[in-house]
C-alpha positions as CSV (number, residue, x, y, z in Angstrom):
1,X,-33.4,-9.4,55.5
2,X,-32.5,-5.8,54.8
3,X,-30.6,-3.9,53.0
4,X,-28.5,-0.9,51.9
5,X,-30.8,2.1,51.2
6,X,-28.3,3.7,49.4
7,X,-27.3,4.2,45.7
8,X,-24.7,2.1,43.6
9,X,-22.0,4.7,43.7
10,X,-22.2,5.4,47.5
11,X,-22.5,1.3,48.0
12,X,-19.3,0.5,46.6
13,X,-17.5,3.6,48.6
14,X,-18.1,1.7,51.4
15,X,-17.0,-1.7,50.3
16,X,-13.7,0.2,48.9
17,X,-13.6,1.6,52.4
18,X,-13.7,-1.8,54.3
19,X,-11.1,-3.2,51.5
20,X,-9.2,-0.6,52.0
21,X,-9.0,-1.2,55.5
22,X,-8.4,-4.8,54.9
23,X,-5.5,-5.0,52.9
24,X,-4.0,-2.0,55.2
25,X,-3.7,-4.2,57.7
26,X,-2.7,-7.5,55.9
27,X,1.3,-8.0,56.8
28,X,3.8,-6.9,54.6
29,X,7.2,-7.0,56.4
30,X,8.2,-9.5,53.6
31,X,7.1,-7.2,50.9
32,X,10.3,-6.0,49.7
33,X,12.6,-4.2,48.8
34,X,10.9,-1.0,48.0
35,X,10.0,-1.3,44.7
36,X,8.4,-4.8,44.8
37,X,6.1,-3.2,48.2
38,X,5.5,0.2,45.6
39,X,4.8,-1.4,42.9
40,X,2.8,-4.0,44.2
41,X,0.3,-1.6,45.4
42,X,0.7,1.5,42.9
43,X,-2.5,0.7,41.5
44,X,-4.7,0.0,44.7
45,X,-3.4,3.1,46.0
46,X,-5.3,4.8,42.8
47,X,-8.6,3.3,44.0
48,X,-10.7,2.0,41.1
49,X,-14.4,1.4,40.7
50,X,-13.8,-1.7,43.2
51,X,-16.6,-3.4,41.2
52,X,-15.4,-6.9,42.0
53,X,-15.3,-6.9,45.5
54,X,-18.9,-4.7,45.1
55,X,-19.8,-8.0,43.3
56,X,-18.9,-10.4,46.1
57,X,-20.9,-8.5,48.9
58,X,-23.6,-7.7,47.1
59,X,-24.6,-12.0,46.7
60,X,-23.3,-12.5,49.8
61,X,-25.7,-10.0,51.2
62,X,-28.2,-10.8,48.8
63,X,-28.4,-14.4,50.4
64,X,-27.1,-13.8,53.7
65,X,-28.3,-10.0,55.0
66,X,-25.8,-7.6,56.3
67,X,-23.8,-10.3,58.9
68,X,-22.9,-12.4,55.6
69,X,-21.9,-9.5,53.8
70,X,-19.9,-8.5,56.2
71,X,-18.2,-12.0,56.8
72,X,-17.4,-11.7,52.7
73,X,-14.9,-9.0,53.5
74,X,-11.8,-11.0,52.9
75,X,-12.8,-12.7,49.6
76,X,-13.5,-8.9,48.1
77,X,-10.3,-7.8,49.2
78,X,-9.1,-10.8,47.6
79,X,-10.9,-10.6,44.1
80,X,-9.5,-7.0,44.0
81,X,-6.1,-8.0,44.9
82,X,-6.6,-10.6,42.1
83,X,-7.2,-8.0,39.3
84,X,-4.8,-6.1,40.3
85,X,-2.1,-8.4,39.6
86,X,-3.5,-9.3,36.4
87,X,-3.5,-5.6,35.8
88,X,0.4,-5.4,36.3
89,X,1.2,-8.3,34.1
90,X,-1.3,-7.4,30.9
91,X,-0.1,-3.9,31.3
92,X,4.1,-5.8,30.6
93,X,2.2,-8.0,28.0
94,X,1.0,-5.1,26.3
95,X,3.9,-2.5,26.8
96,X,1.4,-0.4,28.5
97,X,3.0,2.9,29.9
98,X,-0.4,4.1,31.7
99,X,-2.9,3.1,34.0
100,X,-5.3,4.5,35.9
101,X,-4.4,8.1,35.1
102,X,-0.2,7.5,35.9
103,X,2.5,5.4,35.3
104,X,2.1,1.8,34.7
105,X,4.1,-0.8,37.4
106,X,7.1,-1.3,34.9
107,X,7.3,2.4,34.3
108,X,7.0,3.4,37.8
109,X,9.7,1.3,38.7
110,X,12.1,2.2,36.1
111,X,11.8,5.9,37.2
112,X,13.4,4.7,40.6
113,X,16.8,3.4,38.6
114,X,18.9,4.6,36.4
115,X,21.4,3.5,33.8
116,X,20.9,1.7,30.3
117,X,19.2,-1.8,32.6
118,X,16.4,0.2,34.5
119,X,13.7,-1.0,32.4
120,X,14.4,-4.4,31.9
121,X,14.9,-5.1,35.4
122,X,11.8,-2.5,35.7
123,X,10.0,-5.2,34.2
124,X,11.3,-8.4,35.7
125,X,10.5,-6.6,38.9
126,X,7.0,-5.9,37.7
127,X,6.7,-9.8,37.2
128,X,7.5,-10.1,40.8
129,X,4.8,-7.3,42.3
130,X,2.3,-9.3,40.5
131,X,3.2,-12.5,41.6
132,X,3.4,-11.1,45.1
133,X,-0.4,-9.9,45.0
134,X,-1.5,-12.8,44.0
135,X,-0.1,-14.6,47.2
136,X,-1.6,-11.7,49.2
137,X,-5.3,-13.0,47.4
138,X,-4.6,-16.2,48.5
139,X,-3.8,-15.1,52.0
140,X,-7.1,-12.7,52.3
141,X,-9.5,-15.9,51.3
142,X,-7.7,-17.7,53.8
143,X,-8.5,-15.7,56.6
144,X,-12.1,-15.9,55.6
145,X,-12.9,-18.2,58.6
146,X,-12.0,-16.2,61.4
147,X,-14.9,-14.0,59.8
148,X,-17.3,-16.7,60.8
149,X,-17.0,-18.2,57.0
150,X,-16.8,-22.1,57.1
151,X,-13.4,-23.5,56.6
152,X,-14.8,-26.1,54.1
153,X,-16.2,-23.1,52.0
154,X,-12.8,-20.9,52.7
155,X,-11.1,-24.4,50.7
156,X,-13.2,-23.9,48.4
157,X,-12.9,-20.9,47.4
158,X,-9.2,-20.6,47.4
159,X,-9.7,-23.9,45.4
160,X,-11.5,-22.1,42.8
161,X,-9.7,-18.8,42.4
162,X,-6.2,-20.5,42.3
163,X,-7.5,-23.3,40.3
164,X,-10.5,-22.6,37.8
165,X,-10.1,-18.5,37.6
166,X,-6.8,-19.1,36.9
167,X,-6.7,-21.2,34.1
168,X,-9.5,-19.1,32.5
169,X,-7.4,-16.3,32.6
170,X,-4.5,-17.6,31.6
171,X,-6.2,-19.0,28.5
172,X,-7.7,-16.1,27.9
173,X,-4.2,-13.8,28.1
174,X,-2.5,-16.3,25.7
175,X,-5.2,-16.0,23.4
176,X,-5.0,-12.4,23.2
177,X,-1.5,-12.1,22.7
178,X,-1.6,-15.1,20.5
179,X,-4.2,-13.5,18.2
180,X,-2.2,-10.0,18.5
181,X,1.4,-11.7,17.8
182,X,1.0,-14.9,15.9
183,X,-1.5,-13.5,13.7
184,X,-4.1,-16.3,11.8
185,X,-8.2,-16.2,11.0
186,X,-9.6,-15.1,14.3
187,X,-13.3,-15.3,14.9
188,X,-16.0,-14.4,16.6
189,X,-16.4,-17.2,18.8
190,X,-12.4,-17.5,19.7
191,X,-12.8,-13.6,20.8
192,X,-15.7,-14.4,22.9
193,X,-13.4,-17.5,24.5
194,X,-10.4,-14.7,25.2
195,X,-12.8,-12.1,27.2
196,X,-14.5,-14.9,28.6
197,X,-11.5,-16.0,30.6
198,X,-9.6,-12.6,30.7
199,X,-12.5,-10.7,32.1
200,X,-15.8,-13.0,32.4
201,X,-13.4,-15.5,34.9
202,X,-12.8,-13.3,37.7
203,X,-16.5,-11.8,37.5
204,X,-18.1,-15.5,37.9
205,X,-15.8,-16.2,40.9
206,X,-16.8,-12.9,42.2
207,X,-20.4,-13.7,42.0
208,X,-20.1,-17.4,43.2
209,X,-17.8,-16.2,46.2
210,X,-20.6,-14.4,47.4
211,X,-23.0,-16.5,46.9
212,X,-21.3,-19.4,48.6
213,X,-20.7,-17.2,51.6
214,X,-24.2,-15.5,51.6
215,X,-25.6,-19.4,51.6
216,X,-23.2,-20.8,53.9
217,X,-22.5,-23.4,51.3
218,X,-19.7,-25.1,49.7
219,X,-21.3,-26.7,46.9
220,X,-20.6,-25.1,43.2
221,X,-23.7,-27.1,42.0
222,X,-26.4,-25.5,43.7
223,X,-28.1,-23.7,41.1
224,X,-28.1,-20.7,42.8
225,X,-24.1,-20.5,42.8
226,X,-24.6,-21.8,39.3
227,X,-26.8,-18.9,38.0
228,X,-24.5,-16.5,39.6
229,X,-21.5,-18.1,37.0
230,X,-23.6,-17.3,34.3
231,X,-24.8,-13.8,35.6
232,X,-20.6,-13.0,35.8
233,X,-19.8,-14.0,32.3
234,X,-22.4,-12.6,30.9
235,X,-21.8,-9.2,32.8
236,X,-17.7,-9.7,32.0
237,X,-18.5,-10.0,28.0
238,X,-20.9,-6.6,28.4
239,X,-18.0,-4.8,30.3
240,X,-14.6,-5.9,27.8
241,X,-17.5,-4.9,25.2
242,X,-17.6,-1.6,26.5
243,X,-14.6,-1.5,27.2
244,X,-13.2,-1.7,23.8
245,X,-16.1,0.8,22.8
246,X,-14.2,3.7,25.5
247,X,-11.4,2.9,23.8
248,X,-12.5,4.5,20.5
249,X,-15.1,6.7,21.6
250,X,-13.3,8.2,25.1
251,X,-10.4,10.3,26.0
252,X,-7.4,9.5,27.7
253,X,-8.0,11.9,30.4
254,X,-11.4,10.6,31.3
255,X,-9.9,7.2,30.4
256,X,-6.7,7.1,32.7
257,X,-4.8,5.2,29.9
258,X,-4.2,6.0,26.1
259,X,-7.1,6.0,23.7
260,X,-6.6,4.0,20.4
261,X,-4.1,1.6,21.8
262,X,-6.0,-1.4,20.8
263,X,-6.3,-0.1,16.9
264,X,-1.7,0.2,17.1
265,X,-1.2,-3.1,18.5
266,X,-4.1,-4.2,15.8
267,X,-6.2,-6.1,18.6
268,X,-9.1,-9.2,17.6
269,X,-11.6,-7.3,19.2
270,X,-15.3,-7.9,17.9
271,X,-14.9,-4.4,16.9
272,X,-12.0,-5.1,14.4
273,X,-14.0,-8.0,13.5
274,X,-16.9,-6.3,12.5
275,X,-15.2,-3.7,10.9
276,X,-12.9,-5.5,8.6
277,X,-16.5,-7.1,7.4
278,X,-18.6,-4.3,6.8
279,X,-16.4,-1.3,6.0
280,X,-15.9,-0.4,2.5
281,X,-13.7,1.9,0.4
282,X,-11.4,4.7,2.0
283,X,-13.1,3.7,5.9
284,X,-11.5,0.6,5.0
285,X,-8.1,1.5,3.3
286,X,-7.6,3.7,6.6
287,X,-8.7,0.8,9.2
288,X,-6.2,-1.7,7.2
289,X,-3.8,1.0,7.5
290,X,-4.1,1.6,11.1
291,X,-4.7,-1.4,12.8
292,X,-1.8,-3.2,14.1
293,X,0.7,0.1,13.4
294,X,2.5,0.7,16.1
295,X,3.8,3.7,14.8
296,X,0.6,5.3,13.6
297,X,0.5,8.7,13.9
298,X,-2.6,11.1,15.7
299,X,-4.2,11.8,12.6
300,X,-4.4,8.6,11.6
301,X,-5.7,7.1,15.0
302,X,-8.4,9.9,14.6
303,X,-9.1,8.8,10.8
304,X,-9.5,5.1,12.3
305,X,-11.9,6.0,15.5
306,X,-14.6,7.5,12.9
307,X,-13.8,4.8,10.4
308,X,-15.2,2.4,13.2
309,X,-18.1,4.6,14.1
310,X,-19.4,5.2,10.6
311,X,-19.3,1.8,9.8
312,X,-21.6,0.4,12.5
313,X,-18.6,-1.6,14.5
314,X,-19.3,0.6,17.7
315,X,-22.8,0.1,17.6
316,X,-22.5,-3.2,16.6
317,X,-20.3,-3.4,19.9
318,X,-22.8,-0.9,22.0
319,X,-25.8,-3.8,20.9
320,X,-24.1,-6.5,22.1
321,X,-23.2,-5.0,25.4
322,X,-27.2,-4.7,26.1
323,X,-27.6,-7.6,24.9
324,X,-25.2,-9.4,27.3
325,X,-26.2,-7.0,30.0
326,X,-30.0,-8.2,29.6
327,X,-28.5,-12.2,29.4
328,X,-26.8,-11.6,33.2
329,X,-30.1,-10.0,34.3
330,X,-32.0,-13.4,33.3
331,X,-29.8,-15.2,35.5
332,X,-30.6,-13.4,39.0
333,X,-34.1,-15.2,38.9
334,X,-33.7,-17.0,41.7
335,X,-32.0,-13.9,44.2
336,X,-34.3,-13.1,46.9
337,X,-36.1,-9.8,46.1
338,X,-34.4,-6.6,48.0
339,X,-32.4,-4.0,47.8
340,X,-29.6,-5.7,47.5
341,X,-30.8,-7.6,44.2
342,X,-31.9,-4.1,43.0
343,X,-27.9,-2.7,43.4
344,X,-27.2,-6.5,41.5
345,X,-29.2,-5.2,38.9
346,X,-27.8,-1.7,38.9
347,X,-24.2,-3.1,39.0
348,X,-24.8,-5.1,35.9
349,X,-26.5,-2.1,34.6
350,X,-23.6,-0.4,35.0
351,X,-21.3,-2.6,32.6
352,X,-22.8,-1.0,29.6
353,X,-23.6,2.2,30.8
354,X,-20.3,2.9,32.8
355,X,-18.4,6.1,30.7
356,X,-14.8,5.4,31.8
């Protein structure tokens, strides 16, 4: 079985390539009007790091070799077509004017109308691109058959991502906004159940797609399917980890989106958590101050960020990203040994260590 002799970085160039490609030629004469086609695909035009589909091709070769991989093109188009529409809709939860270094959906849209009603329908319409990528994700996964994929595994699959993922992330979107909006006692344990289904979710399918495609199988019991599971929510708890770490540490411009945004809105990250537990005096007048502020000025976004580092919540964060990191690697025990394995490993790797 061979593999690619080729670095992470340059491996998942060529599976953005092929997805590219893909969803170029998926049809779209229903797509419209304009702004539902735009915005739709506003953020797949920007690229990404494409690390979901990565994930799908890398099991799929991993247990299949190159002709597998190959025949998983249209379930990694559709796992990226999947975040993206979960992108448009938590950037409207969230009021989020940026992504991905430019406007959001909503905003993007808005800047096409005028008049006192262009962002609300701006919004409504964002609704809509979203809910029109998720039916082009359904569409890629079927198609996976006339890629030589089993129809029974093709059911499956679509089974899983509209069925399973879904729910997961659902839950885990209302339990973020929930925790941001209703307020309440918030712990560790219901934080962990929020990334687990907003980000963990769509990193398991990813992982299991592959697999199941790589193996020719439809069965979700195989252990081999699940030890790919685990290896995705572990590997989706060390990226929102690091996540919320760039977020206090990083910059906007390396960022693509604004930095401190989860100290306004006053998010239950483990980060807050930790924090509100450990800081003491004026680190902790300012983080009380800041968090949740929507109208928090620079300086006191500034004041917050070292508030966090200096009392250990970052690297309280930073730890538990290796730690998770290390959990997913425990789980790829049973991958046959290769190259491809060794760009598994560097992709999980890569949730900890990634800088934007």
């Amino acid at each position: 079985m061979t593999g690619p002799a080729i670095g992470l970085k340059e491996y998942l160039k060529g599976v953005s390539d092929r997805v590219d490609a893909f969803v170029g030629e998926l049809d779209k004469k229903y797509l419209e009007p304009k702004e539902i086609r735009e915005g739709a695909l506003l953020y797949f035009s920007r690229g990404g790091k494409r690390l979901r589909p990565g994930l799908v091709s890398l099991f799929a070769g991993a247990y299949g070799g190159k002709e597998k991989e190959l025949a998983a093109l249209p379930a990694a188009a559709a796992a990226e077509l999947f975040h993206n529409w979960t992108l448009i809709h938590d950037d409207i939860i969230d009021k989020d004017m940026r992504r991905r270094g430019g406007p959001s959906v909503q905003a993007y849209i808005a800047s096409l109308f005028g008049g006192e009603n262009a962002f609300e329908y701006a919004t409504d319409a964002a609704i809509l691109a979203g809910d029109s990528l998720h039916a082009m994700s359904s569409r890629a996964l079927a198609s996976l058959p006339r890629y030589g994929v089993s129809a029974g595994t093709a059911l499956k699959l679509l089974e899983l991502m509209d069925g399973e993922t879904v729910d997961r992330l659902i839950c885990g979107e209302t339990l973020d906004t929930r925790f941001a909006l209703i307020g309440g006692e918030v712990s560790e344990s219901d934080v962990r159940a929020m990334i687990s289904g907003k980000t963990g979710a769509l990193f398991a399918f990813c992982a299991a797609a592959g697999t199941m495609i790589g193996l020719g199988t439809e069965d979700t019991q195989d252990e081999r399917v699940k030890d790919a599971v685990t290896f995705g929510f572990d590997c989706g708890l060390a990226f929102q980890l690091k996540d919320d770490v760039l977020g206090i540490v990083s910059d906007e411009r390396t960022l693509g989106k604004p930095v401190g945004g989860d100290i306004k809105e006053g998010k239950d990250t483990l980060i807050k958590l930790y924090a509100l537990s450990h800081a003491e005096g004026e680190d902790l007048t300012v983080l009380r101050e800041a968090f949740g502020n929507r109208g928090a000025d620079e300086t006191l976004i500034e004041r917050a960020k070292k508030a966090l580092t200096d009392c250990g919540a970052v690297a309280y964060a930073e730890e538990l990203a290796g730690k998770a990191a290390r959990e997913a690697l425990s789980a790829l025990g049973r991958v046959p040994e290769g190259e491809y394995k060794d760009l598994i490993v560097s992709w999980a790797n890569s949730m900890r260590e990634r800088t934007k």
